[in-house]
VOGU-3710 file (C-alpha; in Angstrom, 3 decimals, decimal comma):
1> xxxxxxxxxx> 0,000/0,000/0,000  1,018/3,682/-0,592  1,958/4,743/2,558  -0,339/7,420/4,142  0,119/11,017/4,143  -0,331/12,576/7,566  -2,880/15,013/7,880  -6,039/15,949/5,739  -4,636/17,877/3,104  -6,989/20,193/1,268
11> xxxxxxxxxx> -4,557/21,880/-1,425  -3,248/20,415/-4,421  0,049/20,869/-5,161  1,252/21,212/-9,489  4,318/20,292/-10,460  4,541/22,023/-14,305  6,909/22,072/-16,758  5,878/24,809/-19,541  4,657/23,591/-22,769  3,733/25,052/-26,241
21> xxxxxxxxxx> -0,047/23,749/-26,867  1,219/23,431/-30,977  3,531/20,295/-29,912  3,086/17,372/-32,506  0,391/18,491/-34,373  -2,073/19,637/-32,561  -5,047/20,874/-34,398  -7,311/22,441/-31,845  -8,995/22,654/-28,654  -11,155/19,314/-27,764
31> xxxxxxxxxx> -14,459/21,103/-28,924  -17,314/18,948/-28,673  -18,011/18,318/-32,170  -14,578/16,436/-31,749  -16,359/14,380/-29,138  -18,929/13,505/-31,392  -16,608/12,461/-34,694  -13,779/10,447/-31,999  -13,997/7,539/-34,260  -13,010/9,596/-36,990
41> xxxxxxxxxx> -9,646/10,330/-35,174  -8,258/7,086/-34,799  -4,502/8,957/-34,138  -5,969/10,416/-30,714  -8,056/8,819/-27,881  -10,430/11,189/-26,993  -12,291/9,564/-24,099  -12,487/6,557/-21,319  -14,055/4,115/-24,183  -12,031/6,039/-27,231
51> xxxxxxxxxx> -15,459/7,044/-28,627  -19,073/7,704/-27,061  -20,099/4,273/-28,575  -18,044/2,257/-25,943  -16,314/0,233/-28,701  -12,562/0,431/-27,304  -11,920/-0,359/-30,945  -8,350/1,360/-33,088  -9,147/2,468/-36,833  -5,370/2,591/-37,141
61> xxxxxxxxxx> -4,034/-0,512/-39,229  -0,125/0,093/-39,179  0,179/-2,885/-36,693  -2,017/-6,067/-37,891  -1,930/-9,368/-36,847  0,951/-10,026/-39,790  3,784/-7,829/-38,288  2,445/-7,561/-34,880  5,469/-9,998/-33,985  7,652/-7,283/-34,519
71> xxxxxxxxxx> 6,059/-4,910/-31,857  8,999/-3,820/-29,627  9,028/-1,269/-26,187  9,449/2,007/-27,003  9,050/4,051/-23,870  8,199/3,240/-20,032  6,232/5,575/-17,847  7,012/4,795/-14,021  4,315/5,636/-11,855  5,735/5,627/-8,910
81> xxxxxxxxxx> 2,930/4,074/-6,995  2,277/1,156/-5,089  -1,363/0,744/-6,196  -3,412/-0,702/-9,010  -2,796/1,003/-12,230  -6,290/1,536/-13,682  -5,822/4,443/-15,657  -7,129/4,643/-19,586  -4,606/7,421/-21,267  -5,709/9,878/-23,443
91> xxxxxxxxxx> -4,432/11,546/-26,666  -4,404/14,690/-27,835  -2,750/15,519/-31,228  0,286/14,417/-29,952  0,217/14,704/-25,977  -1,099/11,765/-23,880  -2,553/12,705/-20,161  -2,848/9,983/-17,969  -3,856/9,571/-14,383  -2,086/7,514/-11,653
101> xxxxxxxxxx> -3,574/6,520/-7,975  -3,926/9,094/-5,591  -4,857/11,329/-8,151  -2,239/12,567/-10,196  -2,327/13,712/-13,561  0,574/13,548/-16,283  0,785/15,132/-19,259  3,485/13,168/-21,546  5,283/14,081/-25,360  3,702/10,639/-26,735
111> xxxxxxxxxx> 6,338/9,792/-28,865  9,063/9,766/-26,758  7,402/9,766/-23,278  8,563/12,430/-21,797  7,061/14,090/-19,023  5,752/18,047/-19,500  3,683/18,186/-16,406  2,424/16,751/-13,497  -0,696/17,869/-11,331  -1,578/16,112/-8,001
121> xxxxxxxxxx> -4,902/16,249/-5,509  -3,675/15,880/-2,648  -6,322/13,287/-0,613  -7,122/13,312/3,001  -5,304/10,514/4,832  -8,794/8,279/5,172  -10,610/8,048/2,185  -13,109/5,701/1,990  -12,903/3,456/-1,333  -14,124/-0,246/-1,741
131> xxxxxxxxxx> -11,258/-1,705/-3,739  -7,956/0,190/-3,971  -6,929/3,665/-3,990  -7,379/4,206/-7,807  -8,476/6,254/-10,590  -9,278/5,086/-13,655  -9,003/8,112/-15,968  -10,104/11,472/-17,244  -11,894/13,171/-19,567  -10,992/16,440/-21,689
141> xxxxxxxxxx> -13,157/19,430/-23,253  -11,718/22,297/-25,416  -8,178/22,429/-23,605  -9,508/21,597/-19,780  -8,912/18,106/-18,483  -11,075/16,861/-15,592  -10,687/14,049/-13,180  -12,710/12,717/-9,947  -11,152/11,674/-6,654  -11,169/9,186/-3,900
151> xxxxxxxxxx> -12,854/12,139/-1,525  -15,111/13,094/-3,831  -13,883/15,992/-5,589  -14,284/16,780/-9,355  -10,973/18,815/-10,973  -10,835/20,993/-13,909  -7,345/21,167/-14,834  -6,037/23,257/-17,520  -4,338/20,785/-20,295  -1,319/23,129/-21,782
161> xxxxxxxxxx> -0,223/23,763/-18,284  -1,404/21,659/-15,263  -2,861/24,509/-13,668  -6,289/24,067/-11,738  -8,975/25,849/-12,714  -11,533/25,155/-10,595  -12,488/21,784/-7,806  -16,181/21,235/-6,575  -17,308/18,917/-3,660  -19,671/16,296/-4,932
171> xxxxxxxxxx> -20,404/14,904/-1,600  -18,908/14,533/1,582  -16,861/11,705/1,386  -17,076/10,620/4,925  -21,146/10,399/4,558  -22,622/7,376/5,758  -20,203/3,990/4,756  -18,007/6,752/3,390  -17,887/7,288/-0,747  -15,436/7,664/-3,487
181> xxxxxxxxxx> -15,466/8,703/-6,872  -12,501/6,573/-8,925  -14,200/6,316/-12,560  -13,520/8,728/-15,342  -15,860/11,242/-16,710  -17,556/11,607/-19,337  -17,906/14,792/-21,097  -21,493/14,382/-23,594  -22,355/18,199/-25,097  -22,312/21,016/-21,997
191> xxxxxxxxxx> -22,096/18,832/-19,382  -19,372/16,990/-17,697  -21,240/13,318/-16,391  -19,575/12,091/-12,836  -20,175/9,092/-11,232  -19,174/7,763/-7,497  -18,899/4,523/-5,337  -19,336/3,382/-2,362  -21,531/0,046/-3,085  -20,113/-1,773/-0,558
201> xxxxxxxxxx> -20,017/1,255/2,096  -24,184/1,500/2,236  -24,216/4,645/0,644  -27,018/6,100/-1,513  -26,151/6,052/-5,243  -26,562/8,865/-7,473  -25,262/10,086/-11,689  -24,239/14,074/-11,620  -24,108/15,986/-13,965  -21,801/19,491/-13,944
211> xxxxxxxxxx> -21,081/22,523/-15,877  -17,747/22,111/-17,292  -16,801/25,975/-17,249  -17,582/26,347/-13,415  -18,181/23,082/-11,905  -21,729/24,469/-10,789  -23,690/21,246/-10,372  -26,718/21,101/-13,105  -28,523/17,873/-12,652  -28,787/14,909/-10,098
221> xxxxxxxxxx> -30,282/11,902/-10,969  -30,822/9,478/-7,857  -30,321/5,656/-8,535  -32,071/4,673/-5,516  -35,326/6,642/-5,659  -36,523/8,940/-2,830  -39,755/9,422/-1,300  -41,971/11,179/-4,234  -40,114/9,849/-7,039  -41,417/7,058/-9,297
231> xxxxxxxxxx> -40,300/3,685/-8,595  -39,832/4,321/-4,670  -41,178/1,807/-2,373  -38,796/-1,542/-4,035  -36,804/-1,346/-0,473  -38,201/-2,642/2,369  -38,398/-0,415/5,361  -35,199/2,706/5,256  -33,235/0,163/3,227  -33,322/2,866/0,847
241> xxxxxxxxxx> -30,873/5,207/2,491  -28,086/2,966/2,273  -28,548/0,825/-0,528  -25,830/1,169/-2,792  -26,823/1,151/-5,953  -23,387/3,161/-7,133  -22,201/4,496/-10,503  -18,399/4,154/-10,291  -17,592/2,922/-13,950  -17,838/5,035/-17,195
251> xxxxxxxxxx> -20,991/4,929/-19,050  -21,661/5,699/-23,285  -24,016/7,920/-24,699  -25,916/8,082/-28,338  -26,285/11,011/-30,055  -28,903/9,883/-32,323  -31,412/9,735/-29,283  -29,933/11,986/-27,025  -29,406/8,872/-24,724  -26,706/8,748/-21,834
261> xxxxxxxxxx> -26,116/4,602/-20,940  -25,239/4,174/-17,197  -24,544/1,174/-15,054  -25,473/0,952/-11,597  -23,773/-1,607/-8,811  -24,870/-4,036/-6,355  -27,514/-3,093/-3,454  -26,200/-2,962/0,021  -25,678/-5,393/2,162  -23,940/-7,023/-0,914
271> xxxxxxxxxx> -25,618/-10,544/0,559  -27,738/-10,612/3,701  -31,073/-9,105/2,342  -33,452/-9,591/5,225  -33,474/-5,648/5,525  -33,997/-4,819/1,605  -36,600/-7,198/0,546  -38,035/-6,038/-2,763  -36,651/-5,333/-6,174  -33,986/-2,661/-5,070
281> xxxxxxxxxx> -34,124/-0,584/-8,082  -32,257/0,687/-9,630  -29,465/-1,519/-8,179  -27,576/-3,896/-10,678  -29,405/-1,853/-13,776  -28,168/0,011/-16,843  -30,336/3,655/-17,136  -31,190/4,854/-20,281  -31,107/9,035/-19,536  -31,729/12,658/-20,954
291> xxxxxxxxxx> -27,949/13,888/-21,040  -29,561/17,589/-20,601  -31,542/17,077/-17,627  -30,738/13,634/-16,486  -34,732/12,349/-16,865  -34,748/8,865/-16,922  -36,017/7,714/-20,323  -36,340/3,684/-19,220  -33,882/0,882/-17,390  -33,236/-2,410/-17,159
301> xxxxxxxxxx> -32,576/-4,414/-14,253  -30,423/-7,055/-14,981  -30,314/-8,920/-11,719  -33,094/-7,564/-9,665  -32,959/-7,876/-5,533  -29,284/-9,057/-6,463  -27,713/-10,999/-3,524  -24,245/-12,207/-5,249  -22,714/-8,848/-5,561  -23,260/-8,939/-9,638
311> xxxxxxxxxx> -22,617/-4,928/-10,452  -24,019/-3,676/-13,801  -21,190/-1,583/-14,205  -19,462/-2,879/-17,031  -19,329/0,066/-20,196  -21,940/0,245/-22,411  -21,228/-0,983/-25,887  -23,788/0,955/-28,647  -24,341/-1,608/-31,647  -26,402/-1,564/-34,721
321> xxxxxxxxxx> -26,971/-4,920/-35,824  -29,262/-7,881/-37,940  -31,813/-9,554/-34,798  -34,332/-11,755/-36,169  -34,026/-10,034/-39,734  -34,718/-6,524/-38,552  -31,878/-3,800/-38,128  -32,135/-2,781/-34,003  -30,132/-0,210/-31,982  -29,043/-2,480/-29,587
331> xxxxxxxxxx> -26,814/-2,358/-26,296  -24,606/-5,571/-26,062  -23,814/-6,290/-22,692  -21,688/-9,141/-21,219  -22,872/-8,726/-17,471  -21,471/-9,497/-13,949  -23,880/-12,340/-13,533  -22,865/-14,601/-16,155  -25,210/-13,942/-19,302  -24,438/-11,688/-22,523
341> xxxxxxxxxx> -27,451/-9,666/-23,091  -29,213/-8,028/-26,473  -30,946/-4,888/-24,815  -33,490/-2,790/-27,668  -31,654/0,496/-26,348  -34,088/2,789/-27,781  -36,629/1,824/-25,276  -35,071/-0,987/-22,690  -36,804/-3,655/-24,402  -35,189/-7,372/-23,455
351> xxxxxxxxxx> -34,290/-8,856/-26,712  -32,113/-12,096/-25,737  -29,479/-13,419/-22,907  -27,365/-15,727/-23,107  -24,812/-17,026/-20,750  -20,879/-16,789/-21,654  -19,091/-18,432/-18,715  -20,777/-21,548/-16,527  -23,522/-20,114/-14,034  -25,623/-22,453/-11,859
361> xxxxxxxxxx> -27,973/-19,742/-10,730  -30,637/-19,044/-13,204  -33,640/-20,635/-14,790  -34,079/-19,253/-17,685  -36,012/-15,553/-18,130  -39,840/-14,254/-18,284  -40,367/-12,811/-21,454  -43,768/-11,617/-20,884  -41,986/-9,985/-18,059  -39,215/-8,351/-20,348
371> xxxxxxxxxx> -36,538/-10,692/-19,427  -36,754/-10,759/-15,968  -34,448/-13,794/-14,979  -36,032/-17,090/-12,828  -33,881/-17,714/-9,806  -32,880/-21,225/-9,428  -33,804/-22,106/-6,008  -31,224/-23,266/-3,449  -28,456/-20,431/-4,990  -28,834/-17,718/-2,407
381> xxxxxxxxxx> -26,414/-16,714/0,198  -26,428/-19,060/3,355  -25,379/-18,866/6,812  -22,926/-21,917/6,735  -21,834/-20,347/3,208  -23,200/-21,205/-0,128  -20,645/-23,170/-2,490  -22,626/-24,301/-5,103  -22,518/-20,768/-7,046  -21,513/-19,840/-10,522
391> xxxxxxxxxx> -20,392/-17,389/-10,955  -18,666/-16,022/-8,445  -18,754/-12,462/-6,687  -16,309/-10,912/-9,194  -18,650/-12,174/-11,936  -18,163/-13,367/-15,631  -17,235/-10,119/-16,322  -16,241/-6,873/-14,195  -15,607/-3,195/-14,946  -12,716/-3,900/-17,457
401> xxxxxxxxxx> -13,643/-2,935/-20,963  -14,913/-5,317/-23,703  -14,374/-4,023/-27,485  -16,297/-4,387/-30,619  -14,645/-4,440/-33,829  -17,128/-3,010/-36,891  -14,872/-4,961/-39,031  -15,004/-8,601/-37,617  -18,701/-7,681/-35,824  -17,462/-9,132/-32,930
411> xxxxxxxxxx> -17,310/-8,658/-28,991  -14,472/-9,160/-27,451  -14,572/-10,039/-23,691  -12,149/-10,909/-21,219  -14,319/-13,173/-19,007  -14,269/-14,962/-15,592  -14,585/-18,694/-14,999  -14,608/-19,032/-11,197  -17,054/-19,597/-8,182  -17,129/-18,159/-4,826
421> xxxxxxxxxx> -18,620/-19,327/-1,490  -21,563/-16,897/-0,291  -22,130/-16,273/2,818  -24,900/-14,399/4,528  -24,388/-13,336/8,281  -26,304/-10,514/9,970  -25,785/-6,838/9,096  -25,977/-3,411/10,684  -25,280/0,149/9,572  -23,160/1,728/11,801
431> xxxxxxxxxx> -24,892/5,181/10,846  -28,736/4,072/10,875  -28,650/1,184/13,837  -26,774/1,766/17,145  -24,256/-1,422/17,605  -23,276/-1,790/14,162  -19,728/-2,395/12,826  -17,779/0,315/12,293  -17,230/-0,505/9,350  -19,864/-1,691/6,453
441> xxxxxxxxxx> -17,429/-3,146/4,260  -17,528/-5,756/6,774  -20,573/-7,141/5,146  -18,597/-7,404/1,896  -15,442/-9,171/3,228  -17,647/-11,340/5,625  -19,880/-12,954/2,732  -17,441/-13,272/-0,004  -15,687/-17,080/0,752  -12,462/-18,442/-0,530
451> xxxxxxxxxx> -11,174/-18,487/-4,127  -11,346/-22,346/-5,358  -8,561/-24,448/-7,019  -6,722/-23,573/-10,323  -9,116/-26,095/-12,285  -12,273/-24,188/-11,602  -10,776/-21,184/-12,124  -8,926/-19,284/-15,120  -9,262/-16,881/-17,383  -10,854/-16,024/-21,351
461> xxxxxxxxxx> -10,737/-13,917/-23,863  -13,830/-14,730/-26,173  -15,245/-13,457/-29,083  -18,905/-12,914/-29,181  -21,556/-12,495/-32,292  -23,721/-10,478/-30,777  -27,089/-10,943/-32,831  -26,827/-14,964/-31,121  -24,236/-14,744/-28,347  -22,940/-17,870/-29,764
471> xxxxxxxxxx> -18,792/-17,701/-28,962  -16,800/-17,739/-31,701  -13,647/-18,081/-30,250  -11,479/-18,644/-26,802  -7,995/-18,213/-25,452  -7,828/-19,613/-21,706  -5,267/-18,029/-19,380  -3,826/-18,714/-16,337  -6,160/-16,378/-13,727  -9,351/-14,873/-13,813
481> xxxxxxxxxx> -8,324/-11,289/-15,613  -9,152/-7,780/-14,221  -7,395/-6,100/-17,210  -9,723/-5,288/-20,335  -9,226/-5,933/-24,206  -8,751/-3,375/-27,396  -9,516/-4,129/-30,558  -7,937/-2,767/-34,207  -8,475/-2,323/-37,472  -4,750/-4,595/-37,766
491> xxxxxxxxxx> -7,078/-7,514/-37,342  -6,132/-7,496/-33,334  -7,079/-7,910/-29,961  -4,776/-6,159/-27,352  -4,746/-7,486/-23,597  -2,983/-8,373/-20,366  -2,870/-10,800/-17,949  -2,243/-10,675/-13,868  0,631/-12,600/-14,355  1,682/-9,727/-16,441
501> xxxxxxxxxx> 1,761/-11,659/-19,970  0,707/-8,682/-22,497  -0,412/-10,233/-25,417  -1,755/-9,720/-29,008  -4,366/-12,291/-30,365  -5,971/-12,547/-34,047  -9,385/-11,063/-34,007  -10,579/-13,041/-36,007  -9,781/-16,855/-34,816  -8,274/-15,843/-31,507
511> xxxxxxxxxx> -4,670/-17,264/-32,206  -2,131/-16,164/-29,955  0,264/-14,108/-31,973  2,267/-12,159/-29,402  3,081/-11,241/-26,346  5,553/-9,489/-23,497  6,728/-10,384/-20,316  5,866/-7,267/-18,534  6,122/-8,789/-14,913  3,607/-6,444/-13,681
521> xxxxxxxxxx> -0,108/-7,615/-13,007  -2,360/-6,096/-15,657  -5,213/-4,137/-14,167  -6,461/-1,737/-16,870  -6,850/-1,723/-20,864  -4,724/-0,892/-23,974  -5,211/2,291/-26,159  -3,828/2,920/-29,720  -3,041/6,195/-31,014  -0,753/7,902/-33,916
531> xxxxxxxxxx> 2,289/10,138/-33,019  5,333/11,160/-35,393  3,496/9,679/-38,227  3,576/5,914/-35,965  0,977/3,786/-34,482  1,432/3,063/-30,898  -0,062/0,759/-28,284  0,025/1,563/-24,693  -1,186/-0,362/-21,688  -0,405/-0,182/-17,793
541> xxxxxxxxxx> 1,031/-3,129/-16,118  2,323/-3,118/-13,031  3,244/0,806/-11,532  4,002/1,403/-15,239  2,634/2,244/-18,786  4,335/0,838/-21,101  4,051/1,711/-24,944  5,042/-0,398/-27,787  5,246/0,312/-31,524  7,161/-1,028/-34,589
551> x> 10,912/-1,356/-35,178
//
């Protein structure tokens, strides 16, 4: 662990080394027109999914699955950190801006690596996150980058310099379980989109939504609703208050309906659910919202009154495709509890599901009940703990990123073969009933049982054809992965490994066709971008990013 800071600082301290805005290239502030068209600028990576579609997916073809072999390091970036390294880089005409944990921003020459600034948020020294001190990324409007942090703080930094511009308080951090905000934003038209955690903390979730020239707050949307609002009364008793229900992963948006995509997390206690009986909405859901005012258009619960932990909070991925010989705007969505789901995304209507790693939990689904799924009996959470469970609490999938490639029509997903033992004991909120543990996260660590032997658990990348969810292709590896995959228009599949094997695979039969010994645990995703006329790939591993293009 990093080792902690004494004190609560409050000031943030920039470390800047001038730089000329025109360096390689650049042709312009990040307007939001350039938002719209990111596809179209496959040398950049101008958001946390590379475009508002969620594909993760390269137009740049100077590496392809022929001379991939030939990839070799070009630069390191040492993060100096002790933590995961989650962050998704991006690039701007020639300058890549990265975040590290604890909530430092870099600004890098992305040729050669070199550093040109460095910004840093200085945290208090208790901050209150579920999973690691991390941040995941940023997002970028005309020349101002912004970033969220572990005490709930949303930074506009200025991107030639490092400079701050302005910081707003989302929420007090130290609120109920305590919350954290470690996903990147997402900037869709005038308004910067923010999400937070805190899941496992029995916090109440909530999507903001901010002006990007002031950081005035301009919309709230609550994903537990409150007394009045439509949809309240799915938690038993106060449940509501501290039900989770968080938004800490990066969402998608369509401009063609004006629709922001947004995943929600688990409900709170993650697995004794005595005190929450009900649906729990809008828990384990993806929301379908008005980017302008954040009015819910429609959602989908994916795993309603979830007691297995199974967050919703993997990204979004937008598709257009062929489903039962109709064209339909579809959301494709490999979710936490095992099944790959076709979701009509102009109105949240439940096409198809079907599962992509071995679950032992569910029935089958009501389709006069738009896909609600039928709980196999006997798969809850016991007492004497539960081992009969696929999958397990970190799910088929997680938050890293699947890609689609337009070119293959393919989803590519790095799943999770593995089963858990649940466990349910008694819970208390240590800020709604006197005598509980101090700490809520207790009912997370409690419930969650040991990890099983190497045979019933590894690791997959897998292609996907979305209109059937029949898999096309595997490639087993070693662990269950928490890195994510990019996809090219090379004809490749970029990914990583905890045991730190970076590797390139064929998109289009899955064959292994590179890789690197990076000896650093892969915990975040690869991006592509062009600099100095090259194509260069870039993924963290370990405490460092390292970036590989041709000899």
């Amino acid at each position: 662990m990093i080792s902690k800071r004494a004190g609560a600082w409050a000031v943030a301290a920039i470390l800047v080394t001038t730089v000329s805005w025109t360096l390689s290239g650049q042709s312009g502030p990040v307007t939001s027109e350039r938002l719209l068209r990111a596809d179209q600028e496959p040398g950049n990576w101008l958001m946390y999914s590379g475009a508002y579609n969620g594909w993760r997916f390269s137009r740049l073809n100077q590496i392809t699955s022929q001379n991939v072999k030939n990839l070799r390091v070009k630069w390191l970036f040492q993060g100096r950190h002790l933590e995961k390294f989650e962050t998704t880089p991006l690039v701007v005409d020639g300058i890549m801006y990265l975040t590290r944990p604890e909530n430092a921003i870099y600004a890098l020459d992305a040729v050669t690596g070199r550093q040109l600034w460095m910004y840093e948020h200085r945290n208090p020294e208790r901050t209150f996150n579920c999973c690691g001190r991390v941040n995941r990324g940023l997002a970028i409007l005309g020349t101002t980058l912004f970033m969220n942090t572990l005490d709930m703080h949303v930074i506009a930094v200025d991107a030639k310099s490092g400079r701050e511009i302005w910081k707003t308080k989302m929420f007090d951090h130290t609120a109920a379980g305590g919350y954290a905000a470690p996903g990147a934003p997402l900037v869709v038209k005038d308004k910067l989109i923010v999400g937070m955690a805190g899941g496992e903390r029995g916090v109440s979730g909530f999507l903001d939504a901010y002006d990007p020239k002031t950081g005035q707050r301009l919309w709230r949307f609550n994903t537990i609703p409150q007394p009045g609002e439509p949809n309240f009364g799915t938690w038993a008793g106060d449940s509501w208050k501290t039900g989770g229900a968080s938004t800490w992963n990066t969402g998608s948006y369509d401009p063609d309906t004006n629709t922001l995509f947004w995943g929600t997390s688990n409900p709170w206690p993650d697995y004794y659910d005595d005190m929450r009986a009900g649906d729990n909405l809008y828990s384990a859901s993806v929301l379908a919202l008005d980017p302008d005012t954040g009015a819910l258009k429609w959602y989908y619960q994916f795993t309603p009154h979830d007691v297995h932990d199974w967050d919703a909070t993997q990204n979004p991925v937008l598709v257009d495709t062929e489903y039962l010989g109709q064209t339909r705007k579809v959301l494709a969505w490999p979710n936490r509890n095992g099944f790959f789901y076709l979701i009509d995304r102009t109105n949240g209507k439940f096409l198809s599901a079907k599962a992509f790693v071995k679950q032992t939990w569910n029935d089958g689904f009501d389709y006069e009940n738009n896909g609600r799924p039928i709980v196999r009996p006997g798969t809850e959470p016991t007492p004497e703990g539960n081992d009969t469970v696929w999958p397990g609490i970190d799910g088929g999938s997680n938050w890293m990123a699947h890609s689609y490639s337009p070119l293959t029509r393919l989803l590519y997903v790095f799943a999770r073969e593995e089963r858990r033992v649940y466990t349910k004991n008694e819970v208390r909120h240590p800020t709604t009933e006197p005598g509980g543990p101090p700490n809520p996260m207790q009912a997370f660590n409690r419930g969650r049982g040991p990890r099983f032997a190497p045979e019933e658990s590894w690791g997959k990348a897998i292609a996907i054809d979305p209109p059937t969810g029949n898999i096309k292709w595997e490639h087993r590896v070693v662990s269950p992965p928490w890195g994510g995959l990019m996809s090219t228009a090379g004809n490749v599949v970029f990914g990583g490994t905890l045991e730190g094997v970076i590797f390139a695979l064929d998109a289009t039969t899955g064959e292994r066709l590179w890789t690197f010994a990076s000896n650093g645990a892969v915990y975040g995703s690869a991006i592509s971008y062009l600099a100095d006329g090259k194509q260069f790939v870039s993924i963290p591993a370990g405490d460092i990013l390292v970036t590989f293009g041709l000899d």
